[in-house]
N, C-alpha and C positions, 0 to 999 in steps of 0.2 A: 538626570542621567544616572546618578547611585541606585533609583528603581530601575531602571533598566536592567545595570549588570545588579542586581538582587534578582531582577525576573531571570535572567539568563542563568545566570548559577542555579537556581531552583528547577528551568528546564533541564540541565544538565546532570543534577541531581538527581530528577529522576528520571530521567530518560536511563540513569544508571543503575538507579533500583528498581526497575521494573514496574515503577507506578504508572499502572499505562494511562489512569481518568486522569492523575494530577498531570502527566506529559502531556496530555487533551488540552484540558483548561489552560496551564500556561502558554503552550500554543498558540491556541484558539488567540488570547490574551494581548502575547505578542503578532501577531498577524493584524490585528486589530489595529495593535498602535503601530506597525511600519504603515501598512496602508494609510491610514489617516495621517504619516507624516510627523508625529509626536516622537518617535523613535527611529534613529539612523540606520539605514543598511547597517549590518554586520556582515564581517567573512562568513559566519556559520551560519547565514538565514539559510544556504542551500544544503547544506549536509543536515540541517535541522530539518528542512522540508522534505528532502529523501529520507531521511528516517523515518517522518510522519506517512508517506508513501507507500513505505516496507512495513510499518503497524499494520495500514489499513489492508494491505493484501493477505498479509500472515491473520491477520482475525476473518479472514474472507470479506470483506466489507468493500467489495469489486465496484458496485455504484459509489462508494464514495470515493473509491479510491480514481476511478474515470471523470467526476464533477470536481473533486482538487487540482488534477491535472488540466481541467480546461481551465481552469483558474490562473494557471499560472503561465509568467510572461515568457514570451520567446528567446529570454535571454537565460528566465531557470532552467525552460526547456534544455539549452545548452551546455549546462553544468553537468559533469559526469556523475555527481551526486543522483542526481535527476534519470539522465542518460541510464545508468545502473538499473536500478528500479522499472522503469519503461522496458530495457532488455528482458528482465526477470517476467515481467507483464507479457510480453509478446512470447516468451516462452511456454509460460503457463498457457497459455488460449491455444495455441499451438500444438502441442503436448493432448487437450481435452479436445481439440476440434481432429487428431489425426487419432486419435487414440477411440476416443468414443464424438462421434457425430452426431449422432442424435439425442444424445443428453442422457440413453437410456442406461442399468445398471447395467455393466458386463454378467452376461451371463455363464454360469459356472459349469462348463461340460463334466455329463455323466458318463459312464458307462454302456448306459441305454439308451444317449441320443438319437442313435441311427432309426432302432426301432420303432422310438414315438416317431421320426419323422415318417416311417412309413405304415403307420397306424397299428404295430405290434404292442402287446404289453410288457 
């Protein structure tokens, strides 16, 4: 149990320095051992997963951040940690799919649009 809260303090650590591979790995670490049951639920396993959530979208990391979330059960689902992050998700998609729909760069109006469109130089 004393590795536990050691791994827990060192996520929190640096989840507070900014070490985003060591926030990675202790993660990765902890997710490892609840799953396999070696390590209890804790209150922060959801504000710790919403955090991991809000990395992978702030780094654009959008496929990993949509195969974490099938990952997780109907109950993280329902944590507003969780909840938060998903809002922030359907915002962004929302935003790029009303914004630009076809994926392509906005284009920057000239002066001289009118005329290329009607084959002037």
């Amino acid at each position: 149990m004393e590795e536990v809260s050691h791994k827990l303090a060192c996520l929190n650590l640096a989840r507070a320095g900014g070490e985003r591979e060591s926030f990675a790995a202790l993660l990765d670490e902890l997710k490892d051992g609840i799953d396999s049951g070696m390590i209890p639920p804790s209150p922060d396993e959801y504000p710790i997963l919403g955090l991991n959530l809000f990395r992978l979208l702030a780094q654009n990391r959008i496929a990993e951040f949509h195969v974490e979330l099938e990952l997780l059960s109907p109950e993280a689902l329902d944590h507003p940690c969780i909840k938060y992050v998903k809002k922030i998700d359907a915002q962004r998609r929302h935003e790029f799919n009303v914004e630009n729909p076809c994926g392509k760069k906005p284009r920057t109006p000239t002066g001289n649009d009118h005329y290329r469109e009607v084959g002037y130089k």
